[in-house]
C-alpha positions in Angstrom: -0.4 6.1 19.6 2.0 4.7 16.9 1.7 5.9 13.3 3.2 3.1 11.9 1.4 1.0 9.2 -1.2 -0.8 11.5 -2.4 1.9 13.0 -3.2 4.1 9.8 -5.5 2.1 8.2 -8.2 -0.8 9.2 -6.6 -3.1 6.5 -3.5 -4.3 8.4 -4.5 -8.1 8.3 -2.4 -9.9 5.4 -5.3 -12.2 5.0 -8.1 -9.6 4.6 -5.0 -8.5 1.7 -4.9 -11.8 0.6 -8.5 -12.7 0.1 -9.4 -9.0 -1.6 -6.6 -9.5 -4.1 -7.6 -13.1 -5.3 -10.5 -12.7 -8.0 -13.8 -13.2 -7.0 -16.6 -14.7 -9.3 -14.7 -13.6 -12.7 -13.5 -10.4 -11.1 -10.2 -10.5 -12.5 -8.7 -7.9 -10.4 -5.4 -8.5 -8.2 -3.5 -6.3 -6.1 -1.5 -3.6 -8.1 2.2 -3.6 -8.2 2.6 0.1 -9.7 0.9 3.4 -8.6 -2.2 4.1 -11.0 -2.6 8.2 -10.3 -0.7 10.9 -9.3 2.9 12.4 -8.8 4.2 8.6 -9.4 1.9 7.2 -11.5 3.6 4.2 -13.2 6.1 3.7 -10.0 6.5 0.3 -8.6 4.8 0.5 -5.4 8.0 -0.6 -4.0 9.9 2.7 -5.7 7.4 5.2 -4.2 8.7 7.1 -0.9 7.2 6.3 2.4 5.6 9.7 3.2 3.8 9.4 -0.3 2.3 5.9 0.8 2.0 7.3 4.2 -0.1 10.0 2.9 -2.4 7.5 0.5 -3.3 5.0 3.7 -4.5 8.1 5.1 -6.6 9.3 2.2 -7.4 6.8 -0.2 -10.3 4.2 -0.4 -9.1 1.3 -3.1 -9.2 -1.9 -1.3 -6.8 -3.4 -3.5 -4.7 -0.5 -3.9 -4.5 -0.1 -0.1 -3.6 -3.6 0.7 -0.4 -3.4 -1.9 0.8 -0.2 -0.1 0.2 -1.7 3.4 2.5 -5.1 2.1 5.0 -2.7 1.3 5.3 -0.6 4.2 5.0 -3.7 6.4 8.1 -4.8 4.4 10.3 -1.6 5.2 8.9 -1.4 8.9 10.3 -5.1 9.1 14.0 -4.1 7.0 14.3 -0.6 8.6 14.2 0.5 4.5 12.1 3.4 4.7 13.0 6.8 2.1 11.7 9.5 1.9 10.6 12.1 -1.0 13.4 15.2 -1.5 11.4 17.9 -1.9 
């Protein structure tokens, strides 16, 4: 089986993304751009390695947080753009 984006998480449809990071009844909550914990807390999303967000669609439960990592590994699956932490 592939390990690739879709098949990590249950959250791969972009509208399920969509719809979760639109507010809901005065939630004012939309999909995060930067990481909010952890070794690159502050980062762009989009400025974190892929085995980092590979590791937080395995482990982490924030809807919204999930569906921003999944739009961004979609984009560097579709651009062949993937990097990878140094150390």
């Amino acid at each position: 089986m592939s390990n690739s984006w879709e098949h990590v998480h249950g959250l791969c449809c972009p509208m399920l993304c969509y719809y979760r990071s639109q507010p809901q009844e005065g939630n004012k909550m939309t999909t995060p751009t930067h990481m909010p914990f952890g070794r690159y807390k502050g980062k762009k999303i989009s400025e974190v390695p892929s085995d980092y967000l590979d590791w937080a669609l395995k482990n982490l439960n924030d809807d919204h947080l999930l569906c921003a990592i999944e739009q961004e590994y979609e984009i560097r699956e579709e651009t062949y753009s993937h990097f990878y932490s140094e150390d």
